[in-house]
C-alpha positions as CSV (number, residue, x, y, z in Angstrom):
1,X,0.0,0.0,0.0
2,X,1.7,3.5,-1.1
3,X,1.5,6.0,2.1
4,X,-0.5,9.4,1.0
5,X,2.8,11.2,1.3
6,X,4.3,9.1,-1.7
7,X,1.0,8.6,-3.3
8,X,1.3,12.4,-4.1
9,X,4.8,13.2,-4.4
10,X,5.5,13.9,-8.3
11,X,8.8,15.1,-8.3
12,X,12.5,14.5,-6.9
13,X,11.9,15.5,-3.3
14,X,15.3,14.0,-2.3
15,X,17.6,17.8,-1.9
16,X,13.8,19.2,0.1
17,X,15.3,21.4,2.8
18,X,11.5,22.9,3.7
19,X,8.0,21.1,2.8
20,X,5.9,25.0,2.6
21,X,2.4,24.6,4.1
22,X,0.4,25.8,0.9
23,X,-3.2,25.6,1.6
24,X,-5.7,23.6,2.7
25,X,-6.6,20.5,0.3
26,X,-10.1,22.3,-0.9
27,X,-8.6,25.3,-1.8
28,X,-8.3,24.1,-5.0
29,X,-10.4,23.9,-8.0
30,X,-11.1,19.8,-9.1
31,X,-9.0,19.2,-12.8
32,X,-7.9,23.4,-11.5
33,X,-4.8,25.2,-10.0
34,X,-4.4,28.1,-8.0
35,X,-1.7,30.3,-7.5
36,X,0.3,30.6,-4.0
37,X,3.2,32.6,-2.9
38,X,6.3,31.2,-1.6
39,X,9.0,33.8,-0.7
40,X,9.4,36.3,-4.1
41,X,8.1,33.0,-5.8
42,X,4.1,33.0,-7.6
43,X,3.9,28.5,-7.4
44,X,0.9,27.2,-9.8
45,X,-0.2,24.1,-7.9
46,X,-2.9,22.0,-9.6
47,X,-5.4,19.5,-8.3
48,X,-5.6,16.6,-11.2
49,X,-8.7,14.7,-9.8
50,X,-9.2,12.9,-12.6
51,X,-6.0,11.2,-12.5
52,X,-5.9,11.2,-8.5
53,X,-2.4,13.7,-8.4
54,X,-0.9,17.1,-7.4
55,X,1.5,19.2,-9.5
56,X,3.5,22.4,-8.7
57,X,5.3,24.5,-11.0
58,X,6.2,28.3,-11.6
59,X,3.5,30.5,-12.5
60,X,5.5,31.9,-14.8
61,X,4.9,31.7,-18.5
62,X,8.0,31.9,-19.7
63,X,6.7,32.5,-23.1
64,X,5.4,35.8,-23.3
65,X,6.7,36.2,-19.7
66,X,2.8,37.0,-17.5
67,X,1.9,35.1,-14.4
68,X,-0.9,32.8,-16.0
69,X,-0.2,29.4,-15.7
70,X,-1.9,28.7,-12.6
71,X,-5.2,29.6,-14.5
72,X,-3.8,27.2,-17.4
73,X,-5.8,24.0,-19.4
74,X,-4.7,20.9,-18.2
75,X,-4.8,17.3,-19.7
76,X,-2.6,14.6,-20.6
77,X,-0.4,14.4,-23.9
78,X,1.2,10.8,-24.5
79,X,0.0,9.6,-21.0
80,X,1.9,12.4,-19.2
81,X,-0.2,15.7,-17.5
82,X,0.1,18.8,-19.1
83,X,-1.0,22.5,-18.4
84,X,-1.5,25.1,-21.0
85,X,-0.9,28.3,-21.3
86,X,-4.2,29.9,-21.5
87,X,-3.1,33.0,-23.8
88,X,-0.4,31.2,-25.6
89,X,-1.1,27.6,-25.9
90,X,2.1,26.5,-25.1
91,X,2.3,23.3,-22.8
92,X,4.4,21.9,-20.9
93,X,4.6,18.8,-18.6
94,X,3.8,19.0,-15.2
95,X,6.2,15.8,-14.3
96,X,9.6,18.0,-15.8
97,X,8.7,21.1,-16.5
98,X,9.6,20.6,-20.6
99,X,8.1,22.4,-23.5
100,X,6.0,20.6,-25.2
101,X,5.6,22.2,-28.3
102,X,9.5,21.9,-28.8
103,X,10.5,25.2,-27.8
104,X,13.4,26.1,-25.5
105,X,11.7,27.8,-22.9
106,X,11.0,25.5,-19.5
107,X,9.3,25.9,-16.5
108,X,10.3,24.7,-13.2
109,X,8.3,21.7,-10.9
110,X,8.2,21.6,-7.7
111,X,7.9,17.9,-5.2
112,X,4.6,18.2,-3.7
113,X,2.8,16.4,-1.1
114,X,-0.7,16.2,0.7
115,X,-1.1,15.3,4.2
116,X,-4.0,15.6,7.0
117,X,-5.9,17.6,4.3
118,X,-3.1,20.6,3.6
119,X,-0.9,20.6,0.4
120,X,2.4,21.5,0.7
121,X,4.9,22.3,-1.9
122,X,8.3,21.3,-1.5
123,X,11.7,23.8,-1.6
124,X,15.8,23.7,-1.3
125,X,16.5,26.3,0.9
């Protein structure tokens, strides 16, 4: 049986110096994400009901640079979960951050976890 801890861990968590204490679980949209801040950072974190998981990333479209991805599209593309940009279209994976639609720009993930009903979003310090 996985633990909730690991059941919604989606990224490298091993160099987490701090687990930030986001929000609690329902303060997210269902298949929705919501922007938090974490220091000078703005962290999209998204709520993937359908497939039962938790992302983080920058809010930062790096595209046309405008804090939007939080209020991104997402689905899946080749099994993986996706958000996109809801001006530009531009997607990228929520596992590794990587452009989708070829381009150079990334976007940084974040480990993040849910316990006792409060998401937090993992950091190196």
């Amino acid at each position: 049986m996985i633990s909730e801890l690991e059941k919604y861990r989606t990224a490298d968590s091993s160099k987490v110096t701090n687990w930030y204490k986001a929000a609690t679980v329902d303060s997210f949209p269902e298949d929705g994400g919501a922007c938090i801040k974490y220091k000078d950072l703005q962290i999209a974190i998204f709520n993937f009901s359908r497939r039962n998981e938790w992302y983080a990333c920058q809010n930062l479209c790096p595209h046309k640079m405008q804090m939007i991805l939080s209020r991104g599209m997402i689905g899946s593309y080749e099994g993986d979960p996706k958000v996109a940009c809801p001006f530009h279209k531009k997607t990228f994976s929520l596992k590794s951050g990587k452009n989708l639609n070829g381009d150079t720009c990334d976007i940084a993930t974040y480990p993040i976890k849910v316990e006792d009903g409060f998401v937090y979003v993992g950091f190196e310090d």
